[in-house]
C-alpha positions as CSV (number, residue, x, y, z in Angstrom):
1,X,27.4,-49.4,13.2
2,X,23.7,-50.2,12.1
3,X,21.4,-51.1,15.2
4,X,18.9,-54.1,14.6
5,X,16.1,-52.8,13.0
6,X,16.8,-48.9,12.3
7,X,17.9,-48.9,9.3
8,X,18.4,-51.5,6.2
9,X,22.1,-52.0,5.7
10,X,21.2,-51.8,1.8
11,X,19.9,-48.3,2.3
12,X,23.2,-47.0,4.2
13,X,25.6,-49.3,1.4
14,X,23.8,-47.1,-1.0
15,X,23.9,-43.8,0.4
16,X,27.0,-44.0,1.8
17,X,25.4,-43.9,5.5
18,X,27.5,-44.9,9.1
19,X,26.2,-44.1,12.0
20,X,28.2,-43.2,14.7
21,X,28.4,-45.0,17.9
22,X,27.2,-43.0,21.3
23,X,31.4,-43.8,22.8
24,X,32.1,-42.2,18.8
25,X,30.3,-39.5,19.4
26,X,31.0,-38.5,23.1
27,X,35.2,-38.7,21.6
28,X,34.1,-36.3,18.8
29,X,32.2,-34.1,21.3
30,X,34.9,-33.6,24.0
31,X,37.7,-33.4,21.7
32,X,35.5,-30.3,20.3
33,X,35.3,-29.3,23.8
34,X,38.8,-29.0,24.4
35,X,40.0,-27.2,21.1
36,X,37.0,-24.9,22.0
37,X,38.0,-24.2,25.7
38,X,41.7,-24.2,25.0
39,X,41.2,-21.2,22.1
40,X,40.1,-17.9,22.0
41,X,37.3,-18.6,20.0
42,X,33.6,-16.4,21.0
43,X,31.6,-19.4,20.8
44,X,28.6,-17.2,21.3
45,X,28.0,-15.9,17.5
46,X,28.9,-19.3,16.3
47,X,26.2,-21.9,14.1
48,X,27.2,-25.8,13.9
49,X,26.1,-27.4,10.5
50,X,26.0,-31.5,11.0
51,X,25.3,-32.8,6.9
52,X,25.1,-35.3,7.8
53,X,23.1,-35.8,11.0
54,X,21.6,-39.3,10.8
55,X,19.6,-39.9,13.7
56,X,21.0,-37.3,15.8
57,X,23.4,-38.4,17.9
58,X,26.1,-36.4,17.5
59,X,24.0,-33.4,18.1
60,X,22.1,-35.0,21.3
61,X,26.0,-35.1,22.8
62,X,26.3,-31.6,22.3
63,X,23.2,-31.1,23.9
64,X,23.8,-34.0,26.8
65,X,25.9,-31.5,29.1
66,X,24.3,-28.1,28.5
67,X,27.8,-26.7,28.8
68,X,26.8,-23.5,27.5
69,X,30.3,-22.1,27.0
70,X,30.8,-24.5,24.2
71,X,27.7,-24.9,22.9
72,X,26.5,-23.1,19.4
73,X,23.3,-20.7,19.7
74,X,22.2,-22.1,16.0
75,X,21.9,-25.9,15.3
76,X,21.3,-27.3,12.1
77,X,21.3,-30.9,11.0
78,X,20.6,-32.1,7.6
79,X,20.4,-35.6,6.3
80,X,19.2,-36.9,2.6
81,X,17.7,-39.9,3.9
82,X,14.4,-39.4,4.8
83,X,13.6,-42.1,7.5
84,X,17.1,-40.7,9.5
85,X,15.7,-36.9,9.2
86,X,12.6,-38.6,11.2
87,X,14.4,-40.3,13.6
88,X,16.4,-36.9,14.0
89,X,13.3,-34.8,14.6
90,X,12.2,-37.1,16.8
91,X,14.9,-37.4,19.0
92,X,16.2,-33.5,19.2
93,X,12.3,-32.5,19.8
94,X,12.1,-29.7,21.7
95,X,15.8,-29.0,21.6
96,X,15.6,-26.4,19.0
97,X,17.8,-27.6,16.7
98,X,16.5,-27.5,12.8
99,X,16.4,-31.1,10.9
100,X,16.0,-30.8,7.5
């Protein structure tokens, strides 16, 4: 789903881009969650790549609840559209999280 005026549906036809929803993100967030809480898995020494991070959403969820027994130590987002690695530095600043 494009909002009004973020980016030109053109530019995501021709990279390929869709951006998530915040409901489609918050659903890909706790269903994480809940494979995370329900395994034995040390989330502690564990990094979360996003490729394709767009504006950031999907990592702002993870941040949203600070639920630091499911969140990764090392986040890194990447995006190769330019104008949505922007928007993502701009919305995780001060978060920690790398955009590239």
């Amino acid at each position: 789903r494009l909002e009004e005026g973020r980016y030109s549906t053109a530019t995501a036809a021709r990279l390929g881009q869709y951006f998530a929803s915040d409901e489609n993100a918050k659903d890909v967030v706790d269903t994480a969650r809940m494979l995370i809480l329900n395994s034995n898995i040390n989330y502690e020494n564990i990094a979360f790549l996003e490729p394709s991070c767009g504006d950031g959403r999907l990592i702002n969820e993870i941040l949203r609840t600070n639920d630091r027994s499911t969140t990764p130590k090392v986040i890194l987002g990447c995006d190769i559209d330019p104008s949505a690695v922007e928007k993502a530095q701009s919305n995780l600043q001060g978060t920690g999280v790398i955009i590239t």
